[in-house]
C-alpha positions in Angstrom: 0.0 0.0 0.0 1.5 3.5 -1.0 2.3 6.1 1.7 -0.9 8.1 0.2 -3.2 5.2 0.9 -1.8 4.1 4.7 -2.7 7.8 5.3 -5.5 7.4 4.0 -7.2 4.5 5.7 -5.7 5.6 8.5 -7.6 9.1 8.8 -10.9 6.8 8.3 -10.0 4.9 10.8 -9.6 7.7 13.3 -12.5 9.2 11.8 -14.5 6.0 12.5 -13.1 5.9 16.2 -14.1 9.9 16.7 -17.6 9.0 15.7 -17.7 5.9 17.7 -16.4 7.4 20.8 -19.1 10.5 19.7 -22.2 7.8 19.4 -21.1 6.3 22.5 -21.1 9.6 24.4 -24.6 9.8 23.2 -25.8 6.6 24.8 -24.6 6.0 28.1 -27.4 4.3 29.3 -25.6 1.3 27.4 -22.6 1.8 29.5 -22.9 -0.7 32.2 -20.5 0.7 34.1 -21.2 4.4 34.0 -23.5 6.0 36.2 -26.3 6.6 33.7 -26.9 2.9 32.4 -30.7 2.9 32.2 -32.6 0.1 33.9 -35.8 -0.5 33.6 -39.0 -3.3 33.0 -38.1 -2.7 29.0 -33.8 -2.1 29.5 -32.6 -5.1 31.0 -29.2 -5.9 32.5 -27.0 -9.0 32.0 -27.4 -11.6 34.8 -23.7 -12.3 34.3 -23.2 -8.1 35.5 -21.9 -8.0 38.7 -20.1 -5.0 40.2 -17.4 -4.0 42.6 -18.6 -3.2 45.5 -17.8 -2.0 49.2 -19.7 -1.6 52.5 -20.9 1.5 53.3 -20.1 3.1 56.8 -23.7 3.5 57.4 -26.5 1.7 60.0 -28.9 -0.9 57.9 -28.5 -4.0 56.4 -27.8 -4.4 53.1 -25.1 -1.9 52.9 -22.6 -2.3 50.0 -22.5 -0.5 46.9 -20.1 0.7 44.1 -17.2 2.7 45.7 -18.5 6.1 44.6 -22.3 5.7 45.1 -21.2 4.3 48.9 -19.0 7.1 49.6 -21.6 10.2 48.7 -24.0 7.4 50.8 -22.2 8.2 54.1 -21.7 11.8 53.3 -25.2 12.3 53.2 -26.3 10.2 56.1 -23.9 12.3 58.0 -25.6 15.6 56.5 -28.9 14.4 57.3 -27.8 13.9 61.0 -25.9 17.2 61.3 -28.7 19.2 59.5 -31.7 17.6 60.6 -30.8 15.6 63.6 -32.6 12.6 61.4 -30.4 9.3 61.6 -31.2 7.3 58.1 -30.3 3.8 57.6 -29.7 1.7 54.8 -32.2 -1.2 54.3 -31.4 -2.3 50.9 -28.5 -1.8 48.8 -26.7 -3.8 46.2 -28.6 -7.4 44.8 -27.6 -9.7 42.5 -29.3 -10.9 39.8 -29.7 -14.2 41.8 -31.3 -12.6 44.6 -33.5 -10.4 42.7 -34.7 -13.7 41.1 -35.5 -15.2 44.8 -36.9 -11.7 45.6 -39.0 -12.3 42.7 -40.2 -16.1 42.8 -40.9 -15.6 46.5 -43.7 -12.7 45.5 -45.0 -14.6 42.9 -45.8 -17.6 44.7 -47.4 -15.2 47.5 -49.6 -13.6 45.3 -50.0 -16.1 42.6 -49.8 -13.9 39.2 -46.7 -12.3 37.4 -49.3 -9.4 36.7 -49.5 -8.7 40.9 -45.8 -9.5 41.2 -44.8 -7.2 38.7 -46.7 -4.3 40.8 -44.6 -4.9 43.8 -41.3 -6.3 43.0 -38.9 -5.6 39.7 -38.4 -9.1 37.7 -34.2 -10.1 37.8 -32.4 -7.8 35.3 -34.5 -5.3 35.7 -33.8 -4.0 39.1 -31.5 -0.6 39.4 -30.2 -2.6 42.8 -27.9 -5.0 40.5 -26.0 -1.8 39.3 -25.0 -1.6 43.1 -25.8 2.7 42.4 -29.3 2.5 44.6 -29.8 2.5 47.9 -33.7 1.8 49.7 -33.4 4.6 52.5 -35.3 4.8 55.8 -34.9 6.1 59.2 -33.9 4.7 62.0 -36.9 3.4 64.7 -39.2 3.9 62.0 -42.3 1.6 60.9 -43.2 3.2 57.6 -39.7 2.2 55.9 -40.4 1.0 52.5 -43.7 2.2 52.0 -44.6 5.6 50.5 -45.5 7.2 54.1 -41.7 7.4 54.5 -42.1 10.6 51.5 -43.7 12.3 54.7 -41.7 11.6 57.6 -39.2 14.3 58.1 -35.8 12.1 56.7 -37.7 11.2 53.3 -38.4 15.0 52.7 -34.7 16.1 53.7 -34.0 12.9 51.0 -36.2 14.3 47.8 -34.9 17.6 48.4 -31.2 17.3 49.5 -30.2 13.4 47.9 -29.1 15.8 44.3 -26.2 17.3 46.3 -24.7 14.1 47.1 -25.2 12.9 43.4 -28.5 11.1 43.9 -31.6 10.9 42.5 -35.1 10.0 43.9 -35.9 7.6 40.9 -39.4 7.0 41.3 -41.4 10.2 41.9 -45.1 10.5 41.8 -46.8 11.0 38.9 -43.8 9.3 36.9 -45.1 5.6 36.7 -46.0 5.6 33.2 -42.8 6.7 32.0 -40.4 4.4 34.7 -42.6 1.7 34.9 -42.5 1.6 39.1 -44.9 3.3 41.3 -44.3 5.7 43.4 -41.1 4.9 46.0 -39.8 7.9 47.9 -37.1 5.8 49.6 -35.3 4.5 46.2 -32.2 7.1 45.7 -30.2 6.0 42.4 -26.7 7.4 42.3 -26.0 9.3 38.9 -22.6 11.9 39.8 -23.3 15.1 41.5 -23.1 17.0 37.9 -25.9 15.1 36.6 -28.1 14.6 40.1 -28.0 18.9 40.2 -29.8 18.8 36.4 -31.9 15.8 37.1 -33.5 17.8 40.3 -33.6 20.9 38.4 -35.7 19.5 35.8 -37.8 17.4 37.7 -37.8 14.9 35.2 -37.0 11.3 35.3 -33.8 9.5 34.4 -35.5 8.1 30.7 -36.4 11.8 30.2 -33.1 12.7 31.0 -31.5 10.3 28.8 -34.0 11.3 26.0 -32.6 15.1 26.7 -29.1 13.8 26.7 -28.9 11.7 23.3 -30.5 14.1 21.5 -27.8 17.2 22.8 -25.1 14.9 22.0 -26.2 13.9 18.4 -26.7 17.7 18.0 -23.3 18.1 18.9 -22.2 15.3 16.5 -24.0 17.0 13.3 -22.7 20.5 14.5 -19.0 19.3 14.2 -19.4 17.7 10.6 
């Protein structure tokens, strides 16, 4: 190959990689391992995905997550205590795809239809826990953990309006159910980065909206540089 052509293909290659990396830029909610992978009943995730986690420094019981989403868990817990004298806890963190599947099965048998299970309980692959970035918060020596009267105890207000400073999201708001699929959970916070938490809150949108927002600035950005 002349000197002219190895130049070239080599220019298209680059080319090829700039758009690639551009494309992926525009999709991160294919990106397993970032913190905008999209999970939901239609975006699945492998049941061979299985993070790196760590146990968070927090009261609960399950309490390990991914490194980043584990350390802005303890700073906020520790914000919530200083600023409201509220201690939260940590009732569920990361689950495998195996133990979403138990979680699942155990439902199902209880109330005897995948229609009522699917109401309560996300089918395995298509829980945000397996990503290790969400956290099921409550308060310590309280009885309404877990159910949507937490939204009105004084920790689960401090949550939907402070969790975006600590780079989390409440994931599940009211009034969002036909667009995430999940009824309403003020106690699910989904770790997304500080940058993208602050936008997310300002919005008041949810995470697919987001995404939708997202993509479509990227691929703007793509056309603009052609």
């Amino acid at each position: 190959m002349s000197s002219i052509l190895q130049s070239m293909a080599s220019l298209a290659a680059a080319g090829t990689m700039l758009l690639s990396s551009a494309v992926d830029a525009a999709a991160p909610q294919n990106d397993a391992d970032g913190l905008l992978f999209l999970v939901n009943r239609q975006w699945r995730i492998s049941q061979n995905y299985e993070p790196e986690t760590r146990l968070t420094d927090v009261p609960g019981q399950v309490r390990y997550m991914r490194e980043d989403a584990s350390l802005a868990l303890e700073e906020m817990y520790a914000a919530c205590k200083e600023e409201l004298g509220v201690k939260l806890k940590a009732v569920s963190g990361y689950r495998s795809y195996d133990k979403q599947s138990n979680i699942y099965n155990s439902k199902l048998k209880r109330v005897g239809s995948k229609e009522k299970a699917d109401e309560y309980v996300a089918r395995p692959g298509a829980s945000e826990h397996q990503l290790a970035l969400a956290m099921d918060v409550g308060q310590e020596s309280d009885k309404v953990n877990l159910t949507s009267s937490f939204g009105g105890t004084k920790g689960g207000k401090w949550v939907r309006e402070n969790c975006w400073r600590f780079g989390f999201i409440l994931r599940y708001d009211e009034g969002w159910e036909e667009i995430t699929g999940y009824s309403y959970e003020p106690w699910h916070v989904r770790y997304v980065g500080k940058e993208n938490a602050q936008r997310i809150y300002e919005a008041n949108v949810p995470l697919e909206t987001y995404l939708q927002a997202w993509r479509a600035e990227k691929l703007l950005e793509i056309v603009a540089e052609d």
